[in-house]
C-alpha positions in Angstrom: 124.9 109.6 104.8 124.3 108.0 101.4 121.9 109.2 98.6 119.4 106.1 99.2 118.6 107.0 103.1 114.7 108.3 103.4 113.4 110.2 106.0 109.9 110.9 107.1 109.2 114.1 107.8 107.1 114.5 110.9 104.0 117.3 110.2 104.2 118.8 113.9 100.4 120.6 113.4 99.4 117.1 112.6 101.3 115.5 115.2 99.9 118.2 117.8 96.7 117.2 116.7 96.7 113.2 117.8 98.3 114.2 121.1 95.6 113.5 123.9 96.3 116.4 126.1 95.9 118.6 123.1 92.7 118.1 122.5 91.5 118.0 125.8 92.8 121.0 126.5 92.0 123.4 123.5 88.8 120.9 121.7 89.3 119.0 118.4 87.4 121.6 116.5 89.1 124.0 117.9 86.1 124.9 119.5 87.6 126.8 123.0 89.3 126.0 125.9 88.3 123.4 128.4 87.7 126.6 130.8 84.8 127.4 128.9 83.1 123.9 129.5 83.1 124.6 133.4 80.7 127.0 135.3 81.7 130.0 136.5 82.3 128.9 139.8 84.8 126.3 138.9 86.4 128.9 136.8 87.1 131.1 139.5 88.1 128.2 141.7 90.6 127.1 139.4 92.3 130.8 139.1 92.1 131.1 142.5 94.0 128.3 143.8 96.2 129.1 140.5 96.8 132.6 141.6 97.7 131.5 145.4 100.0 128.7 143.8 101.4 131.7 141.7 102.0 134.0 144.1 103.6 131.2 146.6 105.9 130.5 144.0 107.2 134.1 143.3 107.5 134.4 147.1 109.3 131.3 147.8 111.4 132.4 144.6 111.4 136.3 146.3 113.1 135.2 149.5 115.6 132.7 147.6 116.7 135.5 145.3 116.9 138.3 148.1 119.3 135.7 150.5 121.5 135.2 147.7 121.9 138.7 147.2 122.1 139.9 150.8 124.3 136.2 151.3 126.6 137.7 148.5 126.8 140.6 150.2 127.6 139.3 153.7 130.5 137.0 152.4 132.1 140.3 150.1 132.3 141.5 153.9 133.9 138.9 155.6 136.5 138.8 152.8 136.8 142.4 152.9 137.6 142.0 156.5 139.9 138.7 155.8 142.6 140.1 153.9 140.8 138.3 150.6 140.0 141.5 149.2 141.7 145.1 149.2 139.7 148.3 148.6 141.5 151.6 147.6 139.9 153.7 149.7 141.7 156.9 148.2 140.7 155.8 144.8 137.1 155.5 145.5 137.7 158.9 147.4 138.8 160.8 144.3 136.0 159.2 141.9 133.5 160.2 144.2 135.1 164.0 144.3 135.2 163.6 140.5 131.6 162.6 140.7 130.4 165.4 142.4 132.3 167.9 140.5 130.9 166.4 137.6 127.8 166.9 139.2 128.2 170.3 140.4 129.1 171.4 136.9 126.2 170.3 135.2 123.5 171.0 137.6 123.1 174.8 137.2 121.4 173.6 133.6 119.0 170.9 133.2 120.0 169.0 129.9 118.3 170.4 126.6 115.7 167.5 126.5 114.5 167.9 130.1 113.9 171.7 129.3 112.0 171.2 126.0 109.9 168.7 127.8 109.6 171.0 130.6 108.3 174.1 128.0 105.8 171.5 126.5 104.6 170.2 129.5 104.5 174.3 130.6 102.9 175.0 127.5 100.5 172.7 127.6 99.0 173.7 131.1 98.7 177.1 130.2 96.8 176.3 127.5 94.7 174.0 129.4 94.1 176.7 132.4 93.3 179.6 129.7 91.4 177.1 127.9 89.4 176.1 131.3 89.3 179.9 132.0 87.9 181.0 129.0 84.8 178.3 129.5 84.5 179.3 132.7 83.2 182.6 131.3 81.2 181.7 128.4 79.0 179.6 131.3 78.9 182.6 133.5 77.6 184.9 130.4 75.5 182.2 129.1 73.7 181.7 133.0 73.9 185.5 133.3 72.1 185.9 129.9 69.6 183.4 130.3 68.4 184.7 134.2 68.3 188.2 132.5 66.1 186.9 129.7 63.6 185.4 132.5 63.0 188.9 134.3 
């Protein structure tokens, strides 16, 4: 690259703004979307078939993603049962005691954060019931005081 190469540099809001689909999509003035130039029931047409196409697309997509997974499964089976692959079955055995001994230990106490929450939560319905309670009988005396009034 030598010192007497120019380049033009290329103002992308500009260029945006000569592209055709730009502004027949979003307006030259800025002005709205082309959505808003269509009645309402060409609006809800268009999300419509939109939404169906959508939701088509995430199910076609859904079912793909769901074989492959299941299909991944199905061939870690046949080469379990192949020779291909070899599962320590004493191994998993004794992390899964591990695992439960782990769990064992630790679930005579909930962790510190579940209890705080816990008190909060605790605390916060008590208030709420006493609070409920309370208005309750200011109602009460306030009816009963009234009807006595009347007589």
């Amino acid at each position: 690259m030598t010192d007497t190469e120019t380049f033009d540099v290329l103002e992308l809001a500009e260029h945006v703004k000569k592209q055709r689909w730009w502004n027949k999509m979003f307006g030259k003035n800025t002005s709205g979307p082309a959505a808003e130039k269509y009645s309402v029931a060409t609006q809800l047409a268009i999300g419509g078939v939109s939404g169906w196409c959508a939701g088509y697309l995430f199910q076609k997509v859904g079912k793909l993603a769901a074989s492959a997974v299941g299909g991944g499964f199905f061939l870690l089976q046949i080469a379990h049962h192949t020779g291909y692959i070899k599962v320590d079955w004493k191994r998993v055995e004794q992390d899964v005691n591990k695992a439960k001994k782990q769990l064992k230990m630790n679930s005579d106490k909930p962790p510190k954060e579940v209890r705080t929450k816990f008190n909060e939560v605790r605390k916060y319905c008590w208030n709420l019931y006493l609070g409920a309670y309370l208005l309750k009988l200011l109602i009460i005396y306030v009816l009963m005081s009234s009807v006595m009034i009347s007589f």
